[in-house]
gemmi code that builds the backbone of each chain (N, CA, C; Angstrom):
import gemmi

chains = {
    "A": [
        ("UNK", (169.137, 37.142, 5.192), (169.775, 35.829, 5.071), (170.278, 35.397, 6.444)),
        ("UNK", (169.886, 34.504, 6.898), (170.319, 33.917, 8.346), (171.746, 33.435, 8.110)),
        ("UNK", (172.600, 33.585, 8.972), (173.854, 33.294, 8.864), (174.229, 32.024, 10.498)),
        ("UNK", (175.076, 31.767, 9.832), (176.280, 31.251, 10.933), (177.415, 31.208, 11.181)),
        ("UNK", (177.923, 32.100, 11.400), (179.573, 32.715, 11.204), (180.624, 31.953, 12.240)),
        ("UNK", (181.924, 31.220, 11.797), (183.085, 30.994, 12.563), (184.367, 31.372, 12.484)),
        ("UNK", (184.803, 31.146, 12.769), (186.288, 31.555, 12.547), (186.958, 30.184, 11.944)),
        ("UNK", (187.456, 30.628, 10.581), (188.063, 29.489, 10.141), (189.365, 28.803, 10.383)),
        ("UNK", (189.916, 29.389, 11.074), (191.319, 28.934, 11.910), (192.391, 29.119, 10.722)),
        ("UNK", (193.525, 28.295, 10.963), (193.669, 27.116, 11.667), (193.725, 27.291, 13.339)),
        ("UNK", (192.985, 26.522, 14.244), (193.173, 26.729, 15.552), (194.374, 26.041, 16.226)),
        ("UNK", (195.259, 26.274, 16.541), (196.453, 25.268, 17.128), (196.287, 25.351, 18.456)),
        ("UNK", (196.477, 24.105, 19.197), (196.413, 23.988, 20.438), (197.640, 22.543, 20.707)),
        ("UNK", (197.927, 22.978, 21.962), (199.321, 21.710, 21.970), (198.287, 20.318, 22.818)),
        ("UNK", (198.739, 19.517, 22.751), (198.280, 18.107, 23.314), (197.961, 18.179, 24.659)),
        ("UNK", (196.957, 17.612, 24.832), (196.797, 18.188, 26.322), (195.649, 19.373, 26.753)),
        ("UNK", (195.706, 20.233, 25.693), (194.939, 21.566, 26.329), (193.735, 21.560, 26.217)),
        ("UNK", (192.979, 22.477, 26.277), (191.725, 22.617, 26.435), (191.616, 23.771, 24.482)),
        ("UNK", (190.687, 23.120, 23.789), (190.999, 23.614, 22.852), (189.248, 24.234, 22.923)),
        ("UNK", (188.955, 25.820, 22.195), (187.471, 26.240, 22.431), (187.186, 26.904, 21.325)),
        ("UNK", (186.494, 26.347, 20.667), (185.764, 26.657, 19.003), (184.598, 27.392, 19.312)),
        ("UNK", (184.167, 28.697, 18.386), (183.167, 29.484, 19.072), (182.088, 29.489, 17.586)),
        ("UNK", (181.017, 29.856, 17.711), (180.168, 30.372, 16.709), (179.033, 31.188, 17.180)),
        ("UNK", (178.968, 31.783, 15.835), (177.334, 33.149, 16.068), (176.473, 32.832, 15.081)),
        ("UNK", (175.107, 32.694, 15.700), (174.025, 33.116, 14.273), (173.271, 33.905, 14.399)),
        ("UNK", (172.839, 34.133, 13.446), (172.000, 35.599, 13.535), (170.238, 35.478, 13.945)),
        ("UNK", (170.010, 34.434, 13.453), (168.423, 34.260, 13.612), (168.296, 33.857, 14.962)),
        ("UNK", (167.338, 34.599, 15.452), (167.446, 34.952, 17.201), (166.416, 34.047, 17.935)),
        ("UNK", (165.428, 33.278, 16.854), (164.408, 32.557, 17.166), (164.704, 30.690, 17.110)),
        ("UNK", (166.244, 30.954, 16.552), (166.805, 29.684, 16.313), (166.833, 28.731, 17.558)),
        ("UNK", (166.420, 26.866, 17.920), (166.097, 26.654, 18.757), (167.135, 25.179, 19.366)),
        ("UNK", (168.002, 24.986, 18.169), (168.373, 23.790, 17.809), (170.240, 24.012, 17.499)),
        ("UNK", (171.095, 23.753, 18.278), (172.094, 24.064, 17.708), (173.173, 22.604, 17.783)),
        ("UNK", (174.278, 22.295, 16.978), (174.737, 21.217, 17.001), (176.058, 21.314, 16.729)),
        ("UNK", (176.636, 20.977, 16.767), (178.556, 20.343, 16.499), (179.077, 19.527, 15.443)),
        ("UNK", (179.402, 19.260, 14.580), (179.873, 18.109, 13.970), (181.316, 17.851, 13.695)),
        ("UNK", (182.159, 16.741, 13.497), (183.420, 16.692, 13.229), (183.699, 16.403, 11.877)),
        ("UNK", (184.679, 17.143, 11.233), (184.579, 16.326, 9.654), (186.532, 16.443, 9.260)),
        ("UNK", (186.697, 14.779, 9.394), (187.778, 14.808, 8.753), (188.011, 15.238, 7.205)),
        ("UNK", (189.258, 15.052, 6.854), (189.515, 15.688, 5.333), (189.051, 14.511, 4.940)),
        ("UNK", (188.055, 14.715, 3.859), (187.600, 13.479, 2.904), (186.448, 12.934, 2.758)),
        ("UNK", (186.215, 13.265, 4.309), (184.806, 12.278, 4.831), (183.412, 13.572, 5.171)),
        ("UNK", (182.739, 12.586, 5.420), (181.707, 13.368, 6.063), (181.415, 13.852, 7.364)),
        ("UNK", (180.778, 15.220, 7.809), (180.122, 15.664, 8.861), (179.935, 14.013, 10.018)),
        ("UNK", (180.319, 14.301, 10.913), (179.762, 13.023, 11.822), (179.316, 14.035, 13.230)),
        ("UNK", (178.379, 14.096, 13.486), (177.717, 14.492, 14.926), (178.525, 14.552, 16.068)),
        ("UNK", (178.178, 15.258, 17.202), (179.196, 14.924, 18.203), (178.670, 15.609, 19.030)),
        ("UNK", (178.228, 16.571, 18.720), (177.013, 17.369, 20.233), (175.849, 18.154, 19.503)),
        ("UNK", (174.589, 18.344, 20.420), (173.767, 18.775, 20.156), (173.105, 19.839, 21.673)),
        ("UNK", (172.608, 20.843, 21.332), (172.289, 21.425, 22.806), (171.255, 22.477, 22.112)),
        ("UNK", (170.116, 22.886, 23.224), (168.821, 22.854, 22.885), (168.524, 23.901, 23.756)),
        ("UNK", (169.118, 23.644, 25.085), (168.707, 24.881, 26.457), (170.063, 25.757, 26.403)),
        ("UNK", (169.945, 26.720, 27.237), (170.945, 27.848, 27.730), (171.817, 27.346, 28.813)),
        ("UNK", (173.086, 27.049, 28.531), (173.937, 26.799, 29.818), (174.897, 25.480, 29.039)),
        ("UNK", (175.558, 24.662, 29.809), (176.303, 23.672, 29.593), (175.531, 22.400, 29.770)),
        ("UNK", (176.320, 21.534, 28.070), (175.970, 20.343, 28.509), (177.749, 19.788, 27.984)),
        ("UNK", (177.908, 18.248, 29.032), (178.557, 17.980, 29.068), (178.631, 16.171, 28.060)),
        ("UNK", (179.713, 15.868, 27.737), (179.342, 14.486, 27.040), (181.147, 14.236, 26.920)),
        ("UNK", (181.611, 13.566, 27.797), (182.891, 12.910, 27.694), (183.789, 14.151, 27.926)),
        ("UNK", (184.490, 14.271, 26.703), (186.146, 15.469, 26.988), (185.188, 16.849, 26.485)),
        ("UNK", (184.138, 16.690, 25.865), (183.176, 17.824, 25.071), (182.400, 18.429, 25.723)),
        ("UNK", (182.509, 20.191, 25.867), (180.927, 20.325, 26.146), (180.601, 21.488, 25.358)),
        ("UNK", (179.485, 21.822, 25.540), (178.645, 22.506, 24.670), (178.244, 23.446, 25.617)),
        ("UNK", (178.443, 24.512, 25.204), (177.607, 26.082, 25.588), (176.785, 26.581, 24.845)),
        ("UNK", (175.854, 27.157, 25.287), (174.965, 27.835, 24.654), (174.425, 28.872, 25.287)),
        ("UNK", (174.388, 30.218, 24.676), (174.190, 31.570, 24.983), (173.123, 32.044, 24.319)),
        ("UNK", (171.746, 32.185, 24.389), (170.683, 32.425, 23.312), (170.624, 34.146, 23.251)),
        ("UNK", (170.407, 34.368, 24.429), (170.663, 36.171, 24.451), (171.706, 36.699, 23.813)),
        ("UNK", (173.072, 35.983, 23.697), (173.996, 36.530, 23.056), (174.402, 35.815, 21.176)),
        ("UNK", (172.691, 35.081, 21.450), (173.671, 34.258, 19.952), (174.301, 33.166, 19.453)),
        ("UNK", (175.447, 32.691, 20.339), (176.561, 32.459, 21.343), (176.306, 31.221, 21.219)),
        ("UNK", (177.417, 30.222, 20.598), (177.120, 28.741, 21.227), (178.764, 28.571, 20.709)),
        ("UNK", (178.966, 27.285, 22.182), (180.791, 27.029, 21.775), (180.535, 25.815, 22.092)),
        ("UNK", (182.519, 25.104, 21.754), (182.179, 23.785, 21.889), (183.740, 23.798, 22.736)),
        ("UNK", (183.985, 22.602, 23.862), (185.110, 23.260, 24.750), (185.381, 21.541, 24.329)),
        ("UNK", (187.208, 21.632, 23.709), (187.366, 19.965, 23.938), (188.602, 19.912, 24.779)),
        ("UNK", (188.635, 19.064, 25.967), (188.859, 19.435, 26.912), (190.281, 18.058, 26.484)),
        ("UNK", (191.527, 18.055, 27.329), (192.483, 16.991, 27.130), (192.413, 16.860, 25.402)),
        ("UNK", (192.739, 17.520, 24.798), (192.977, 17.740, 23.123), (194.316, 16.739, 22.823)),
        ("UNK", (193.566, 15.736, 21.933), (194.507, 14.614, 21.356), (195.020, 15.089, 19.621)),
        ("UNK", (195.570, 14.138, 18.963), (196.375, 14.710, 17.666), (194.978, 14.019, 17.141)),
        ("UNK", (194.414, 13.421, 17.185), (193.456, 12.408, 16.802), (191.712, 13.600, 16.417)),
        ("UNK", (191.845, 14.936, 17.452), (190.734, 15.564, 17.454), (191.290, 16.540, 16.124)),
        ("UNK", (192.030, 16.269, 15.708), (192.590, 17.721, 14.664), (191.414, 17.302, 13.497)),
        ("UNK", (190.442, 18.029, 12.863), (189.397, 17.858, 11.879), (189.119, 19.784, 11.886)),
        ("UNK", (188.098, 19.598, 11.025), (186.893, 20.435, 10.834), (186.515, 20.059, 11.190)),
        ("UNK", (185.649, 21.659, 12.179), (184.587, 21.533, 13.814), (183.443, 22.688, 12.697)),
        ("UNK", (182.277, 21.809, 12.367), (181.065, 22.825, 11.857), (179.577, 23.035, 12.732)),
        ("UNK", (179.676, 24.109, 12.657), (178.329, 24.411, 13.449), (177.148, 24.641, 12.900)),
        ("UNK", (176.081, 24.037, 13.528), (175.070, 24.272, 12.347), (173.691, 24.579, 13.326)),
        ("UNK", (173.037, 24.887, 13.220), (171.710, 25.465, 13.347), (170.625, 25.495, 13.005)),
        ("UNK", (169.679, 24.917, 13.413), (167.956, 24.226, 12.899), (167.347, 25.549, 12.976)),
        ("UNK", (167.042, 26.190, 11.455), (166.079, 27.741, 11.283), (164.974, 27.075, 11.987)),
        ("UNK", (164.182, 28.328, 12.540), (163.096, 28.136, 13.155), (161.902, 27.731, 12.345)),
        ("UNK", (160.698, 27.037, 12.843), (159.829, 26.604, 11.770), (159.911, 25.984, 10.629)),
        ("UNK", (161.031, 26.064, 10.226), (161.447, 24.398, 9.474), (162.169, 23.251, 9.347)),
        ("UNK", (162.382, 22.650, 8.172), (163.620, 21.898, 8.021), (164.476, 22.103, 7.796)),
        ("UNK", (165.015, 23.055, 7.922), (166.382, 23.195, 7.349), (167.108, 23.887, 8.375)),
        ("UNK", (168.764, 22.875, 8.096), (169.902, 23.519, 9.528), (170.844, 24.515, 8.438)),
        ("UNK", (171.346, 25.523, 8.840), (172.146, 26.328, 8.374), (173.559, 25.766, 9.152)),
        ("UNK", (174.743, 25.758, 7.987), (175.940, 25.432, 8.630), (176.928, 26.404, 8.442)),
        ("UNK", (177.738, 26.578, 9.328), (178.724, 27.240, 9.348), (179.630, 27.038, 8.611)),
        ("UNK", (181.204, 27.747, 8.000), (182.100, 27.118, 7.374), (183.112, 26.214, 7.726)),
        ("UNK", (182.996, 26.284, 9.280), (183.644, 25.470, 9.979), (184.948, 25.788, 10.270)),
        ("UNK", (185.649, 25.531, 11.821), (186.880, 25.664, 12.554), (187.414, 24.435, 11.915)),
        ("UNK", (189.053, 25.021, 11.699), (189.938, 23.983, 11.316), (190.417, 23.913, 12.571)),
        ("UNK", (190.686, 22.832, 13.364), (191.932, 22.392, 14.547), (192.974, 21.387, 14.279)),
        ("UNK", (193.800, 22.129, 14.973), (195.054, 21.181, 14.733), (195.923, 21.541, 16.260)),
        ("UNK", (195.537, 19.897, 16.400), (196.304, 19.165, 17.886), (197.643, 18.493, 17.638)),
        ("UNK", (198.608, 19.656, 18.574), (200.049, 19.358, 17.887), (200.759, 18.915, 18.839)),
        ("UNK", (201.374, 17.523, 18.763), (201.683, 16.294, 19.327), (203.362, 16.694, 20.213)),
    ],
    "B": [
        ("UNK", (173.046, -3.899, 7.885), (174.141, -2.949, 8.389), (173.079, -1.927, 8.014)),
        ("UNK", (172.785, -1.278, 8.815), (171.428, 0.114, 8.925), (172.881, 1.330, 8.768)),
        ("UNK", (171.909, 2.327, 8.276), (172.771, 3.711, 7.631), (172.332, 4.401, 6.537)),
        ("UNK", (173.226, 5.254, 6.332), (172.922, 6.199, 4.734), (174.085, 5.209, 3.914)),
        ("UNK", (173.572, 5.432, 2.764), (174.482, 5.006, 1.666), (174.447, 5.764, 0.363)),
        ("UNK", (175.539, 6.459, 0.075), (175.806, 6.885, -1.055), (176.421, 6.417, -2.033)),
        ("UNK", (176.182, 6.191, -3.442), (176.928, 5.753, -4.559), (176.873, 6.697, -5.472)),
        ("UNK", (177.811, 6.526, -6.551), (179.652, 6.142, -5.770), (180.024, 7.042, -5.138)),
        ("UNK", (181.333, 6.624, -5.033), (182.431, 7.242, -3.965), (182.772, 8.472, -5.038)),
        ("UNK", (182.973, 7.815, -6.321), (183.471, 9.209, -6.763), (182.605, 9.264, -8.470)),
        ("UNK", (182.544, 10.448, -8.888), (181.725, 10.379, -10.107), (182.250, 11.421, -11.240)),
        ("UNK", (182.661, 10.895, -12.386), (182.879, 12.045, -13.112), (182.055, 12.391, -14.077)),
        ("UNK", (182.153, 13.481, -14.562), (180.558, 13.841, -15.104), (181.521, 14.579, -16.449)),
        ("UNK", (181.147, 14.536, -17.965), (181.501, 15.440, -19.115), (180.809, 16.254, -19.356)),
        ("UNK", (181.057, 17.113, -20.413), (180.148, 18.369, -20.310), (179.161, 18.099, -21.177)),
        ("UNK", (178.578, 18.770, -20.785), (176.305, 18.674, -21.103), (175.954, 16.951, -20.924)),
        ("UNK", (176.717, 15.862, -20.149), (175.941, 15.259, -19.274), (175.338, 15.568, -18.573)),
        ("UNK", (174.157, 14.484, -18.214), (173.309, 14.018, -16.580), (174.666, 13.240, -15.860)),
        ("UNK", (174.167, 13.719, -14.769), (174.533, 12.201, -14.059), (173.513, 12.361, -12.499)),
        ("UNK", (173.606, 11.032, -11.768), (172.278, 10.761, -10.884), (173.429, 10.372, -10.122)),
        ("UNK", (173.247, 11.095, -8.566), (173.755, 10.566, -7.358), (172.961, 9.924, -6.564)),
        ("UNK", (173.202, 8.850, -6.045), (171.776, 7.520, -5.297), (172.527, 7.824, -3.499)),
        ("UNK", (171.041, 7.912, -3.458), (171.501, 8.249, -1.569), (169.951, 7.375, -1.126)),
        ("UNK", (170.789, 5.764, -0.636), (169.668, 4.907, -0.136), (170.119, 5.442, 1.406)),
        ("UNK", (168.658, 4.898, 2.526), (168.695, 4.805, 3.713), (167.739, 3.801, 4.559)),
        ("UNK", (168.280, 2.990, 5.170), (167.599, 2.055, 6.122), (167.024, 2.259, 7.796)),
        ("UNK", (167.120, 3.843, 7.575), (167.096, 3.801, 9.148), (165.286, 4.008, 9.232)),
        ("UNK", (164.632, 4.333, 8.226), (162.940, 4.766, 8.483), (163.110, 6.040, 8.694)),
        ("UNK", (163.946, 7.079, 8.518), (163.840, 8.744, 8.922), (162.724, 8.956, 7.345)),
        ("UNK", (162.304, 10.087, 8.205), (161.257, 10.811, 7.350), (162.091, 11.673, 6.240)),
        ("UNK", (162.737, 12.612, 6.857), (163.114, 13.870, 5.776), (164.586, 13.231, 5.512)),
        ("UNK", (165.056, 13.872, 4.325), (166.083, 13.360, 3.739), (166.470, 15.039, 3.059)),
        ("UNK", (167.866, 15.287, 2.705), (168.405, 16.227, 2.236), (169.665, 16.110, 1.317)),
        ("UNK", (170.175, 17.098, 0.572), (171.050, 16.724, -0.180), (171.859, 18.311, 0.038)),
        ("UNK", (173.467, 18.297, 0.464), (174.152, 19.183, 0.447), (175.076, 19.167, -0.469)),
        ("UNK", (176.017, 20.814, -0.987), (176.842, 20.784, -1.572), (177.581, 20.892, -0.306)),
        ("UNK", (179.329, 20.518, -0.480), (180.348, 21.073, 0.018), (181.653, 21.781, -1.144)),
        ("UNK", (181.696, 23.007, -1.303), (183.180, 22.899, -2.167), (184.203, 23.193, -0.379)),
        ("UNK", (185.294, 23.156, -1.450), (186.576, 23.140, -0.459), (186.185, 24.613, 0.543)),
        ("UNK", (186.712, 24.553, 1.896), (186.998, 25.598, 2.646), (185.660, 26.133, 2.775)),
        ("UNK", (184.542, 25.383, 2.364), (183.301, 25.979, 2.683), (182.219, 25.317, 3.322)),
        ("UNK", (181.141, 26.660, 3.966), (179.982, 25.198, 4.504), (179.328, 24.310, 3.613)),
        ("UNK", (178.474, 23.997, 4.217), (177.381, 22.854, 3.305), (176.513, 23.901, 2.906)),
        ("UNK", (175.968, 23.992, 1.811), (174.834, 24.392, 1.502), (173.477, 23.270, 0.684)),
        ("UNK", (172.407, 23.685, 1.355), (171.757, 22.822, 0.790), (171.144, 23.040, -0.581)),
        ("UNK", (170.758, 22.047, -1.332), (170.281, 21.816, -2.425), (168.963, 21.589, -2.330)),
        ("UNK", (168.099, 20.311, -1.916), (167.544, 19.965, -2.026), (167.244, 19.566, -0.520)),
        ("UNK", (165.624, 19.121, -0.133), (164.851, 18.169, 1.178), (163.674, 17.934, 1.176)),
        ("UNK", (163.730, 16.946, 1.748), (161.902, 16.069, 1.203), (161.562, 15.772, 2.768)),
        ("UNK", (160.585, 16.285, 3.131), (160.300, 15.711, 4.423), (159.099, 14.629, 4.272)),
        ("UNK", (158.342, 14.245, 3.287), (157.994, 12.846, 2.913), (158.013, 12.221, 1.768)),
        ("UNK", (157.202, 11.182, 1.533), (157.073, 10.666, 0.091), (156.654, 11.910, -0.940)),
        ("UNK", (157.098, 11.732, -2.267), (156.239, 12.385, -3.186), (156.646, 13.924, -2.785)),
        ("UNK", (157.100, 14.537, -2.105), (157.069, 16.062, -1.554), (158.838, 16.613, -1.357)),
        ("UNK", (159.620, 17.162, -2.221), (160.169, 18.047, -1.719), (160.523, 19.628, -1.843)),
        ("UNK", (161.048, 20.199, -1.477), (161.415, 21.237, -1.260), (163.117, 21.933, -1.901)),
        ("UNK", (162.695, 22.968, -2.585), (164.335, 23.090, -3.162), (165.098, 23.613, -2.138)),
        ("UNK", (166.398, 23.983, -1.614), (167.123, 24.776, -1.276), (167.424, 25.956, -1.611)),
        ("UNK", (168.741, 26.316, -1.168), (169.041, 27.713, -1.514), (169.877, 28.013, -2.560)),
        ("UNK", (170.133, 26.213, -3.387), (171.190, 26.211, -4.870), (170.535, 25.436, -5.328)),
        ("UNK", (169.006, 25.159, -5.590), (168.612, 24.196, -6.444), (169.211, 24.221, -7.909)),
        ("UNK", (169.095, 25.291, -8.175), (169.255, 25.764, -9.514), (170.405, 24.523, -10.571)),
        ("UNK", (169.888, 24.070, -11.539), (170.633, 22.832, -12.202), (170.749, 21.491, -11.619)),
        ("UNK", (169.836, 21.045, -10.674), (169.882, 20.141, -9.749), (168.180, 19.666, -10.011)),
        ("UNK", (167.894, 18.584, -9.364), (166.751, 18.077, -9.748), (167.041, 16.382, -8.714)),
        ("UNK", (165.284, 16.357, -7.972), (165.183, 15.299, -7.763), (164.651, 14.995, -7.469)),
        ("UNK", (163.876, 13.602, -6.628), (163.362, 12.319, -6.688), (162.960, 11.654, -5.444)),
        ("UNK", (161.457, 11.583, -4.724), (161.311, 11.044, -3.447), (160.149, 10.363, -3.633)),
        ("UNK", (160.393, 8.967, -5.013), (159.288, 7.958, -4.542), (159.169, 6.971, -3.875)),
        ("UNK", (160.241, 6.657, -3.082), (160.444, 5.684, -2.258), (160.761, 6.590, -0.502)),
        ("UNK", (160.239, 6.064, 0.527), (160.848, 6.519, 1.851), (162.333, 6.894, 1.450)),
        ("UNK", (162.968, 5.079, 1.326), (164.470, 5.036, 1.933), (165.331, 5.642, 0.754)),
        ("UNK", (164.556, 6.383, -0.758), (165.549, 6.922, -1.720), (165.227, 8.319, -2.113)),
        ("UNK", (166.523, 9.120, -2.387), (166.225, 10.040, -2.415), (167.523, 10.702, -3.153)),
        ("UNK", (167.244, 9.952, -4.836), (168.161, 9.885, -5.754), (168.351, 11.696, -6.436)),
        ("UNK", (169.667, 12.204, -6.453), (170.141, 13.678, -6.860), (170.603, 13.827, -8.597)),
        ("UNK", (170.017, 14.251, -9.295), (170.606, 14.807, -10.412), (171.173, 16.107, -10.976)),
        ("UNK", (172.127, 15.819, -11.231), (172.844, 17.297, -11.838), (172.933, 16.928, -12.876)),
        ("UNK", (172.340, 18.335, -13.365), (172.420, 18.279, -14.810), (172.889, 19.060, -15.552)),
        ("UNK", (172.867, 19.012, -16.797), (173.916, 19.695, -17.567), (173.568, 21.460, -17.420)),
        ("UNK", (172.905, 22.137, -16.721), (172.949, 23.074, -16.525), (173.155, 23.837, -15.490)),
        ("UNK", (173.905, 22.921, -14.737), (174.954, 23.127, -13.653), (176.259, 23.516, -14.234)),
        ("UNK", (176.474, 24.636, -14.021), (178.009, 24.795, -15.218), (179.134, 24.562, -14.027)),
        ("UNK", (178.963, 24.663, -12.543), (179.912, 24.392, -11.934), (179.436, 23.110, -10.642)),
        ("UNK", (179.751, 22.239, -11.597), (179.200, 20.949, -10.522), (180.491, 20.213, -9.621)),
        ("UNK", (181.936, 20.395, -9.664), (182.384, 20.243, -9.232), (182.594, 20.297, -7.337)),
        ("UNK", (182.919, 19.235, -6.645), (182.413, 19.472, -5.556), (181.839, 18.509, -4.339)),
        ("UNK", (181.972, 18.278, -3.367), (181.474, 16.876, -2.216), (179.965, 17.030, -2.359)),
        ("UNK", (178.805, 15.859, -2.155), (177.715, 15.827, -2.243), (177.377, 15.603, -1.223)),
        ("UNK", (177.128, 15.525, -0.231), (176.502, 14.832, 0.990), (174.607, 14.712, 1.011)),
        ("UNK", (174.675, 13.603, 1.394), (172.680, 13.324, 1.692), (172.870, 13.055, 2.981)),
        ("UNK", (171.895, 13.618, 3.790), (171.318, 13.237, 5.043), (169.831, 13.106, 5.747)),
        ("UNK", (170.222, 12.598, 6.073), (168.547, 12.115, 7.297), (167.971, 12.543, 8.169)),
        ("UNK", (166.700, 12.824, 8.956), (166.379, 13.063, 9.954), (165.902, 12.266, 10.056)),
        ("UNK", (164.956, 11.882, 11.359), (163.773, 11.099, 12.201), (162.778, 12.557, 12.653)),
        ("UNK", (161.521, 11.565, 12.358), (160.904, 13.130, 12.862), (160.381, 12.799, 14.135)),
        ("UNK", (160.674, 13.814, 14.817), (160.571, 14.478, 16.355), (161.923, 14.343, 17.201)),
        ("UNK", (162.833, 13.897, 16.196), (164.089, 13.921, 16.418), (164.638, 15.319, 15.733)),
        ("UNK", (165.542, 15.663, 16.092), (166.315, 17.089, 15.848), (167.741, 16.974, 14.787)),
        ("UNK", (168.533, 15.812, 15.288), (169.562, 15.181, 14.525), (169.931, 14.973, 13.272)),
        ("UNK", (170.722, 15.370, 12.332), (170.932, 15.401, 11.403), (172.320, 14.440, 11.226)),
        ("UNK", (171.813, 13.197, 10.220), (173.005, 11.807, 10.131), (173.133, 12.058, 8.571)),
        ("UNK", (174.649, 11.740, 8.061), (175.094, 12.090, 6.631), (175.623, 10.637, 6.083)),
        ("UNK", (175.256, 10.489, 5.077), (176.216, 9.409, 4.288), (177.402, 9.580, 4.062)),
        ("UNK", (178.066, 8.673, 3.509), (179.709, 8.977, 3.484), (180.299, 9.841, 2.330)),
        ("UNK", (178.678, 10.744, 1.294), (179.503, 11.363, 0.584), (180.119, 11.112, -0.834)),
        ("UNK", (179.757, 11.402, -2.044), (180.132, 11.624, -3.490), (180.647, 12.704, -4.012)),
        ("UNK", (182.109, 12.370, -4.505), (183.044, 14.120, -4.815), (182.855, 13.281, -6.108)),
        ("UNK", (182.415, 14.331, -6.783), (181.559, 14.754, -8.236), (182.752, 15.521, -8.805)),
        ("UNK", (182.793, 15.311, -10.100), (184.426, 16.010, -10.544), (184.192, 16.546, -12.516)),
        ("UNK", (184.526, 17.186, -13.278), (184.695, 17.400, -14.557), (185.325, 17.245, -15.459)),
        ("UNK", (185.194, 16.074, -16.240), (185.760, 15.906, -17.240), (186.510, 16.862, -18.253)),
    ],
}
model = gemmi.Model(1)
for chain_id, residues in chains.items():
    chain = gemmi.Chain(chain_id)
    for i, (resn, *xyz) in enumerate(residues, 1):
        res = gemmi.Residue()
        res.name, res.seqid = resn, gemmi.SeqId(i, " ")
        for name, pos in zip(("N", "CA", "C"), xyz):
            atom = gemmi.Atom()
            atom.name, atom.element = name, gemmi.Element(name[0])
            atom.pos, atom.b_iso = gemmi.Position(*pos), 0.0
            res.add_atom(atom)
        chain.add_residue(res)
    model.add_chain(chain)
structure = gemmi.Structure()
structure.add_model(model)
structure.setup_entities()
């Protein structure tokens, strides 16, 4: 069973900081990895996607990705009360359609 | 106004009903999917059609059932042999040769 394991928090970080959500999956051929934000209520909304090994950057966000180790994080950098959601990670299995998601980081940006 | 659209917002279902969750989309994506969410957990999928006429179950089809004769619909039924249907629904989209995965806003399905 391919997995995607996180740590479900709650993550607290004070206003201001650099807050860093991590995840692992197991399927090693996996090629596709992504971010999403999900307030209480609502739905998954996108927010990064990263494809190669190394950093990509997009506003206060960036995205790591470690393929040898698994390894993909998401760094939110100047953490507002506004970023406090569920952070889910999800993962495009290889050779098909389907993304496997994580259970997702709770954060909470405390004002 | 281009997007996913789910109806309704909220649905209650009695026991040994059907009921049909409608997940329209205007954007032209090819594959379409249907997730569970319960509380404190991931999505798991149910159901995905990567064209007309063709889909594919998930890894909880089981009591679920559905429907891809139109591109932009890709209507979900639970049915009465779902004994625990309680729970967020989400449908989403791809584009193909796109990687991206876009969600509608979502149907919390509940028990009478």
């Amino acid at each position: 069973q391919k997995e995607v394991e996180q740590n479900s928090g709650p993550l607290s970080v004070p206003e201001g900081a650099i807050a860093s959500l991590n995840c692992t999956y197991s399927d090693r051929v996996s090629q596709s990895f992504f971010w999403y934000r999900q307030y209480s209520g609502k739905s998954p909304e996108l927010i990064m996607s990263i494809y190669s090994n190394g950093d990509k950057e997009d506003g206060r966000f960036t995205a790591q990705l470690n393929k040898a180790s698994q390894y993909v994080s998401l760094l939110i950098r100047d953490s507002q009360p506004s970023d406090s959601a569920t952070y889910l990670c999800a993962v495009k299995a290889s050779g098909t359609y389907k993304y496997i998601f994580g259970t997702g980081t709770r954060l909470k940006v405390l004002a | 106004d281009g997007g996913i659209t789910q109806s309704p917002k909220y649905l209650f279902r009695k026991e040994g009903q059907n009921v049909t969750l409608s997940c329209e989309q205007n954007l032209n994506h090819d594959a379409m999917y249907w997730y569970r969410q319960d509380p404190g957990q991931g999505l798991r999928l149910i159901y995905y059609s990567q064209i007309v006429n063709d889909f594919q179950k998930g890894d909880i089809a089981e009591g679920y059932s559905v429907s891809r004769e139109k591109k932009e619909s890709f209507p979900l039924t639970v049915t009465s042999a779902q004994k625990n249907p309680t729970a967020f629904y989400l449908c989403a989209t791809q584009d193909r040769g796109h990687e991206k995965l876009f969600f509608g806003s979502g149907t919390q399905l509940s028990v009478l």
